[in-house]
One Martini backbone bead per residue (centre of mass of N, CA, C, O) as a GRO file, in nm:
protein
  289
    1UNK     BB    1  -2.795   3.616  -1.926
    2UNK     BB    2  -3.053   3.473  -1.730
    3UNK     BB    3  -3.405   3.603  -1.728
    4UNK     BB    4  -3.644   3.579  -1.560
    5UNK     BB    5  -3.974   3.657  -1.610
    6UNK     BB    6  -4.018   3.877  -1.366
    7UNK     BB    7  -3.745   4.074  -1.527
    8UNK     BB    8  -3.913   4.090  -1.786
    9UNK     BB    9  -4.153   4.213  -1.737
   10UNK     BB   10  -4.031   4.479  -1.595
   11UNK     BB   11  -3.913   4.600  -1.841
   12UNK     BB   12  -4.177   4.650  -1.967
   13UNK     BB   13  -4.333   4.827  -1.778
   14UNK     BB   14  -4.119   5.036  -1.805
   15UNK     BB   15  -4.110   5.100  -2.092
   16UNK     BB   16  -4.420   5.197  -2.077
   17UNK     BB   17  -4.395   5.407  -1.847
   18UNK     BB   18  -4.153   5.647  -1.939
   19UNK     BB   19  -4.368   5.817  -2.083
   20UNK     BB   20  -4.455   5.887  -1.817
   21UNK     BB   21  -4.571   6.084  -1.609
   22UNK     BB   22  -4.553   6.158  -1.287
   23UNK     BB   23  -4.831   6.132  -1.108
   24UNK     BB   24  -5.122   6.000  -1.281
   25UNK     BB   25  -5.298   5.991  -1.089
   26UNK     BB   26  -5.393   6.287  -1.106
   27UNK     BB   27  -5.766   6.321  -1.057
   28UNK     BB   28  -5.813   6.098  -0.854
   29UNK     BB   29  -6.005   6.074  -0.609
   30UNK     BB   30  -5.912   5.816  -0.465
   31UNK     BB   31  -5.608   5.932  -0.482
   32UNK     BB   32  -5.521   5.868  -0.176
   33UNK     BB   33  -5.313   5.882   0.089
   34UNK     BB   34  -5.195   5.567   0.317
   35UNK     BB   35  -5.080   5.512   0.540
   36UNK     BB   36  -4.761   5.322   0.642
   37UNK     BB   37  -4.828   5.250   0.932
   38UNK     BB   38  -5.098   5.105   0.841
   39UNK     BB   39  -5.255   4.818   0.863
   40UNK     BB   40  -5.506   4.672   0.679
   41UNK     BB   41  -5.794   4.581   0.824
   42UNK     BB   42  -6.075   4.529   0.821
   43UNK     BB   43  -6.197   4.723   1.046
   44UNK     BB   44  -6.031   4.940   0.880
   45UNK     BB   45  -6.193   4.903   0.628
   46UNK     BB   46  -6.498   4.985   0.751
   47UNK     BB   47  -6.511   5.226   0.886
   48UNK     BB   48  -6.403   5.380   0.598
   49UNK     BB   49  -6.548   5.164   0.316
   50UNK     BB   50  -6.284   5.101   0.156
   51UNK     BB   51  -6.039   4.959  -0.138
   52UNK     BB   52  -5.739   5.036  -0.200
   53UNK     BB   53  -5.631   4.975  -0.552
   54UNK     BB   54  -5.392   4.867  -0.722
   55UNK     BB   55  -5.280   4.989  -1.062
   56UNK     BB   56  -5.173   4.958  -1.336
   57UNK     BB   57  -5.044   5.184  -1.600
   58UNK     BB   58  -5.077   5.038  -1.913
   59UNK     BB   59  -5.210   4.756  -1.899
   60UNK     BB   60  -5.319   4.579  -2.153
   61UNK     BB   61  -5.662   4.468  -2.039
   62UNK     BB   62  -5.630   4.553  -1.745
   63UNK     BB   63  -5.540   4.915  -1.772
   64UNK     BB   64  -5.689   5.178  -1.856
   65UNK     BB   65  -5.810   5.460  -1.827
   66UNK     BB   66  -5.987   5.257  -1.599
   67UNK     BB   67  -6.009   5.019  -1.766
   68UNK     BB   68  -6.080   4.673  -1.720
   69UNK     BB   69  -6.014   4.358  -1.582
   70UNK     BB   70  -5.915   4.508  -1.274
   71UNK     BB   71  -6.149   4.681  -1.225
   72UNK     BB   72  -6.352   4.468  -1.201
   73UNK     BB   73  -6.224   4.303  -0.977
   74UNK     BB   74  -6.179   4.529  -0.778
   75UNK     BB   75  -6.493   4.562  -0.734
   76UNK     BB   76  -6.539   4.309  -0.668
   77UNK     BB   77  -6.402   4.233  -0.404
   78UNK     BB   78  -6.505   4.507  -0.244
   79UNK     BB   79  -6.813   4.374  -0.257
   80UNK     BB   80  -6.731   4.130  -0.088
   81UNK     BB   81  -6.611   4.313   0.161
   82UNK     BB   82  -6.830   4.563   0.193
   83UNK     BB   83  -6.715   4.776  -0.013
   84UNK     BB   84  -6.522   5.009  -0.170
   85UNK     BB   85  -6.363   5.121  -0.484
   86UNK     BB   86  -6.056   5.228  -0.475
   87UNK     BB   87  -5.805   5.381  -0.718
   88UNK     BB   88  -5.476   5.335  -0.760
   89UNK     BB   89  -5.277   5.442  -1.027
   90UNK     BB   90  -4.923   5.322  -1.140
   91UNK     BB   91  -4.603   5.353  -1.205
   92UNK     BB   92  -4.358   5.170  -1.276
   93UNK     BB   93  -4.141   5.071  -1.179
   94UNK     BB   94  -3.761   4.905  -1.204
   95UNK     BB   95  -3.900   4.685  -0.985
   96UNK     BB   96  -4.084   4.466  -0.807
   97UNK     BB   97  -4.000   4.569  -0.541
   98UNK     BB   98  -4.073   4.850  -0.559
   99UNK     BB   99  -4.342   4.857  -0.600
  100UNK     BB  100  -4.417   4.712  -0.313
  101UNK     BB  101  -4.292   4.950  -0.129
  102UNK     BB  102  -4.499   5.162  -0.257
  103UNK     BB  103  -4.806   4.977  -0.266
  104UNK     BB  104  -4.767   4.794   0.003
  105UNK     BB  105  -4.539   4.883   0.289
  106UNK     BB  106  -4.510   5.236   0.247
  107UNK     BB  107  -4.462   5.416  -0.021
  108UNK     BB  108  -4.462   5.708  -0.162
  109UNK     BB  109  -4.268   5.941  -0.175
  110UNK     BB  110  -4.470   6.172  -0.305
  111UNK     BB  111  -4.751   6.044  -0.173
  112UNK     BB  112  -4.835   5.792  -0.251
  113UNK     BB  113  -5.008   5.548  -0.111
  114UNK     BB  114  -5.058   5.284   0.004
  115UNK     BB  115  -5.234   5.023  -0.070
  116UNK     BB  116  -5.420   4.723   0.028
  117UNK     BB  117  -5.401   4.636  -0.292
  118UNK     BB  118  -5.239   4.431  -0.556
  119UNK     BB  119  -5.230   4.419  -0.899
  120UNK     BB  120  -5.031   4.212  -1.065
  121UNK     BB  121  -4.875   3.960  -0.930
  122UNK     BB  122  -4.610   3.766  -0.906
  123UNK     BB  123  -4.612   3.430  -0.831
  124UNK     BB  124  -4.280   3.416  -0.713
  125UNK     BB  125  -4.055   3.274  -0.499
  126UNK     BB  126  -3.830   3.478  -0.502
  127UNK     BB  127  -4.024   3.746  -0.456
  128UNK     BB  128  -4.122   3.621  -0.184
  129UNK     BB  129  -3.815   3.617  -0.043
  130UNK     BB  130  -3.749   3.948  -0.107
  131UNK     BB  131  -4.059   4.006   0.039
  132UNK     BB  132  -4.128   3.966   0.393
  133UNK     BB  133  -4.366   4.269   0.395
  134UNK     BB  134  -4.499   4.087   0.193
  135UNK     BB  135  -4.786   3.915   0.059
  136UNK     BB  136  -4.841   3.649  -0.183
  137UNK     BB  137  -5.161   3.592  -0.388
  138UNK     BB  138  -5.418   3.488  -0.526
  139UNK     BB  139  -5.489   3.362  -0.808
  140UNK     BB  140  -5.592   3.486  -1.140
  141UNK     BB  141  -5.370   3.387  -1.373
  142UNK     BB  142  -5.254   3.276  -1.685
  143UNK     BB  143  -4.976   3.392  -1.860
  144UNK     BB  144  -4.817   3.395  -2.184
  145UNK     BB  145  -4.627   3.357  -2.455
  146UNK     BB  146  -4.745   3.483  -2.755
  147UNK     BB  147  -4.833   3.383  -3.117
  148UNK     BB  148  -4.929   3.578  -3.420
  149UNK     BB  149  -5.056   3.419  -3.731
  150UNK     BB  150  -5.092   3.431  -4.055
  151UNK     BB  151  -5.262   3.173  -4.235
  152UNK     BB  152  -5.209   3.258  -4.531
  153UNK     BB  153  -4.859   3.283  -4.498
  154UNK     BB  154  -4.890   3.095  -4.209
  155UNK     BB  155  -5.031   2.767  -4.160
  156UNK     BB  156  -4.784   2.669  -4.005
  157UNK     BB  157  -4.602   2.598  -3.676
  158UNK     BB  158  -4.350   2.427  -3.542
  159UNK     BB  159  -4.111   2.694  -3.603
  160UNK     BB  160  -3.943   2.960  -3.621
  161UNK     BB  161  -3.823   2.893  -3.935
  162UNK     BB  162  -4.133   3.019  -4.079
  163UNK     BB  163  -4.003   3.323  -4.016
  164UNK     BB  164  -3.800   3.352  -4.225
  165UNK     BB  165  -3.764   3.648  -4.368
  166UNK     BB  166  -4.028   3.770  -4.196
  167UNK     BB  167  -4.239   3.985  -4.048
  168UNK     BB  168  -4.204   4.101  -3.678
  169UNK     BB  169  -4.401   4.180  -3.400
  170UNK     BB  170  -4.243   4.334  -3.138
  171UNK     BB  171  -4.195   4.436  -2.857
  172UNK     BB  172  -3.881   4.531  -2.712
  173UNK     BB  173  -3.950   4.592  -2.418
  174UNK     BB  174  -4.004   4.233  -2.366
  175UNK     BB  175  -4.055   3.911  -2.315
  176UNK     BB  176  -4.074   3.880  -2.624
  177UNK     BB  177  -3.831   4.034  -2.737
  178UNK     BB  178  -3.609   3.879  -2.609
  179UNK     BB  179  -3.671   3.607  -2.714
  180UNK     BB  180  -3.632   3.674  -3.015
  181UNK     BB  181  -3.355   3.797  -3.025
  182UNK     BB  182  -3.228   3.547  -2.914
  183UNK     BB  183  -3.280   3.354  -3.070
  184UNK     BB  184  -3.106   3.140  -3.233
  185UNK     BB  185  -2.858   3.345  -3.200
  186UNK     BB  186  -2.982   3.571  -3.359
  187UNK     BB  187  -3.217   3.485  -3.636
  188UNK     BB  188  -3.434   3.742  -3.587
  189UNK     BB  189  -3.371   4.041  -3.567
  190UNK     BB  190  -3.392   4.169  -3.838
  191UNK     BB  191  -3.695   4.101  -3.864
  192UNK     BB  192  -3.782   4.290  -3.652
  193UNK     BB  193  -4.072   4.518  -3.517
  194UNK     BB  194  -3.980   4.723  -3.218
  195UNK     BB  195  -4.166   4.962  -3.156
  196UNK     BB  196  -4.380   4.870  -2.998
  197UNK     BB  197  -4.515   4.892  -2.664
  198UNK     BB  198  -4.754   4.676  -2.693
  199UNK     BB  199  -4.903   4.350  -2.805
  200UNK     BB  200  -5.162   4.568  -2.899
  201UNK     BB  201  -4.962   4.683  -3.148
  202UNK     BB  202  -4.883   4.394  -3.268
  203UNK     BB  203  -5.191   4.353  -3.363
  204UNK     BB  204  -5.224   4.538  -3.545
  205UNK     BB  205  -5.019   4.529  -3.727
  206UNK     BB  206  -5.125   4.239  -3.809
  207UNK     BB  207  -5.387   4.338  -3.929
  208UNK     BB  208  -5.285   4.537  -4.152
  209UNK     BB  209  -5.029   4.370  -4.309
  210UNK     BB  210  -4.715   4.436  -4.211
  211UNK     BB  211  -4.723   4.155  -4.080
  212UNK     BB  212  -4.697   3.790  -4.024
  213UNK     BB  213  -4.636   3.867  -3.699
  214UNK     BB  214  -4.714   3.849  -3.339
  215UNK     BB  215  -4.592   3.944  -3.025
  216UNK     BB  216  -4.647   3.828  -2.662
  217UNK     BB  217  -4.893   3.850  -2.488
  218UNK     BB  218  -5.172   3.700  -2.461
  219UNK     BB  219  -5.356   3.926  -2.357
  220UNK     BB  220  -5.316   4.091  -2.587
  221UNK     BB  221  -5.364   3.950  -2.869
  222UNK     BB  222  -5.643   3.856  -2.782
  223UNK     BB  223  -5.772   4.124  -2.717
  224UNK     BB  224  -5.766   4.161  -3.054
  225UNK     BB  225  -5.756   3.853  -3.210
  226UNK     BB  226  -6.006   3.694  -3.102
  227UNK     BB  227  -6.195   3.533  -3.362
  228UNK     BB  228  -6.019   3.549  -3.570
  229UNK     BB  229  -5.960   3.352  -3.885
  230UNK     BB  230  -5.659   3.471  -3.989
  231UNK     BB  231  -5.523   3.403  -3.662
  232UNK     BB  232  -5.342   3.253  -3.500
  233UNK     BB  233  -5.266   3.173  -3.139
  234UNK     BB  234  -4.945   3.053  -3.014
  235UNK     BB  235  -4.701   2.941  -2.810
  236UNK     BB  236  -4.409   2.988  -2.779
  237UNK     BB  237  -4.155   2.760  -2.908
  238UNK     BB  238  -4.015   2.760  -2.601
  239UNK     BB  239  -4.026   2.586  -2.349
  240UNK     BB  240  -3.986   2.772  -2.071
  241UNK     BB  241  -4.279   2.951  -2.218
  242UNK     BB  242  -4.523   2.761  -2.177
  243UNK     BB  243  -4.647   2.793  -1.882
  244UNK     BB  244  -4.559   3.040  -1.754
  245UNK     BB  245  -4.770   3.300  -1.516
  246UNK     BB  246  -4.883   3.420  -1.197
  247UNK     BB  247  -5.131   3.621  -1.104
  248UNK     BB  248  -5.189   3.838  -0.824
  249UNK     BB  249  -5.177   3.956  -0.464
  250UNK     BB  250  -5.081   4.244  -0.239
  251UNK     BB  251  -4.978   4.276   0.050
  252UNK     BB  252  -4.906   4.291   0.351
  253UNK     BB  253  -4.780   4.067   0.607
  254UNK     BB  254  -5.017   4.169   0.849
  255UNK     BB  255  -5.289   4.120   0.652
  256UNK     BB  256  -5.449   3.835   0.731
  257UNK     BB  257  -5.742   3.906   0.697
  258UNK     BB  258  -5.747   4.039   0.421
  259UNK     BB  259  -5.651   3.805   0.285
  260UNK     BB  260  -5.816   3.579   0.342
  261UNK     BB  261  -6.080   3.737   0.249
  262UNK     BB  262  -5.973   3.754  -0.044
  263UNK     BB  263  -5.918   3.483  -0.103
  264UNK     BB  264  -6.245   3.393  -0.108
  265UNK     BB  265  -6.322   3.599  -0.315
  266UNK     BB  266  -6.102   3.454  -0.532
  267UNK     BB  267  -6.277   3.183  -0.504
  268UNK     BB  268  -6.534   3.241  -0.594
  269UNK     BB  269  -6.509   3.394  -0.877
  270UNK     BB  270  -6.391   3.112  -0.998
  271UNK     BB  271  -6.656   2.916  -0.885
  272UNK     BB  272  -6.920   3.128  -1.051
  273UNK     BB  273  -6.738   3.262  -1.309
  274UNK     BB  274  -6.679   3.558  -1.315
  275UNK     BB  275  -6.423   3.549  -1.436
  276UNK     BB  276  -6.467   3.462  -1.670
  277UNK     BB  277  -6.630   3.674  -1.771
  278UNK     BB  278  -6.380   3.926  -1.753
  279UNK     BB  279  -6.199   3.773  -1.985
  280UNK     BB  280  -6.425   3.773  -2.204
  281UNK     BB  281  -6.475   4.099  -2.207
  282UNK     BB  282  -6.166   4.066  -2.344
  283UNK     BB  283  -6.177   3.762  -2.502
  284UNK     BB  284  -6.042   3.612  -2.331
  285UNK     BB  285  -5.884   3.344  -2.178
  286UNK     BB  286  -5.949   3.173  -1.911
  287UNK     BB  287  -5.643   3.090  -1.687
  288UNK     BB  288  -5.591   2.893  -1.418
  289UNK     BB  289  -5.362   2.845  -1.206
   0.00000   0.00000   0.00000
């Protein structure tokens, strides 16, 4: 069966998610819940003063415990809007329905959500059609599965033919995962180590000389090995994973005039170099949408 990049992220997220205890969020003063029957509105929420962003828990370098660059995003945006930036982190749930039902138009079960909105969801057409109760917008990155090798034991890599015989590491449960586990009829299958959690243990991986190469998000990579002239770092050569996925922002689908808004501050961040800025101090390239 064929999956979507949507659906293969989303198994990532679950993935490194299970191992977290529920309710993770607790002990974040911020993280309070919202009414699920309020739309939050501009005036609604400068009465407030506040905004609260929903962030994924576990995911580098976008958010690690409190740390990373959605969290200055957040606080960017917030202050864009003249509020406070309130941080509500969360564990993925089973699919990205499930999340988008819990943290942004009605709220988790347990008791916290929903945010006014939601950090570093997929702008994909099928997504945004099976979730009519949201809005997704505002794209600012541009995502890709890629591969870094030792440039001493792999000097050039036309195709993936050049790490036969030599260990790889990738994330098992992972869109970088599966694409190698079956990649060429599962011809690298058995020379793969995905016990790593998250792409940027599989370049660590890389770092230490465990493996000759390590696959992942471009994210997660870059944010370990960019710079370092020991390493390339270039897009899985399978054409469907070459131009990637934008992540962008979800509210409700009744949060008009909040949409317009954050999309205004998220294309100023974009316009006057911010954004840019956020995704160098994690070493990243800011590739645009």
């Amino acid at each position: 069966m064929m999956h979507t990049p949507t659906s293969l992220i989303r198994r990532h997220w679950l993935a490194r998610s299970a191992a977290l205890a529920l309710g993770a969020a607790g002990g974040w003063a911020s993280a309070q819940p919202v009414a699920a029957a309020a739309t939050p509105t501009l005036d609604k929420l400068r009465e407030r003063g506040r905004l609260v962003v929903g962030l994924y828990n576990e995911l580098p370098p976008f958010h690690v415990k409190g740390q990373g660059i959605e969290v200055e995003l957040a606080q960017a945006l917030a202050k864009a809007l003249g509020l406070q930036a309130s941080l509500l982190p969360f564990n993925a749930d089973e699919n990205m329905n499930d999340d988008l039902r819990n943290m942004v138009w009605r709220g988790h079960y347990l008791g916290h959500g929903p945010a006014d909105v939601l950090l570093h969801v997929p702008v994909d057409a099928p997504l945004m059609a099976s979730n009519p109760k949201v809005k997704i917008f505002a794209p600012y990155y541009r995502e890709r599965v890629v591969i870094a090798r030792d440039v001493a034991k792999v000097p050039t890599m036309p195709d993936l033919s050049v790490f036969k015989g030599q260990k790889m590491a990738v994330p098992g449960q992972s869109l970088a995962g599966w694409l190698l586990i079956g990649a060429e009829g599962g011809a690298y299958r058995e020379q793969l180590l995905t016990k790593w959690a998250d792409g940027t243990e599989a370049a660590r991986a890389l770092q230490r000389g465990e493996v000759v190469a390590a696959a992942g998000h471009a994210s997660e990579l870059e944010s370990v090995l960019a710079g370092d002239a020991r390493f390339a770092i270039e897009p899985l050569p399978l054409p469907r994973m070459r131009d990637g996925w934008a992540v962008g922002c979800a509210v409700k689908a009744e949060a008009t005039d909040l949409a317009q808004a954050l999309q205004a501050a998220m294309n100023q961040l974009a316009s006057d170099g911010s954004l840019a800025s956020m995704f160098g101090r994690a070493k990243l390239s800011w590739r645009q949408p």
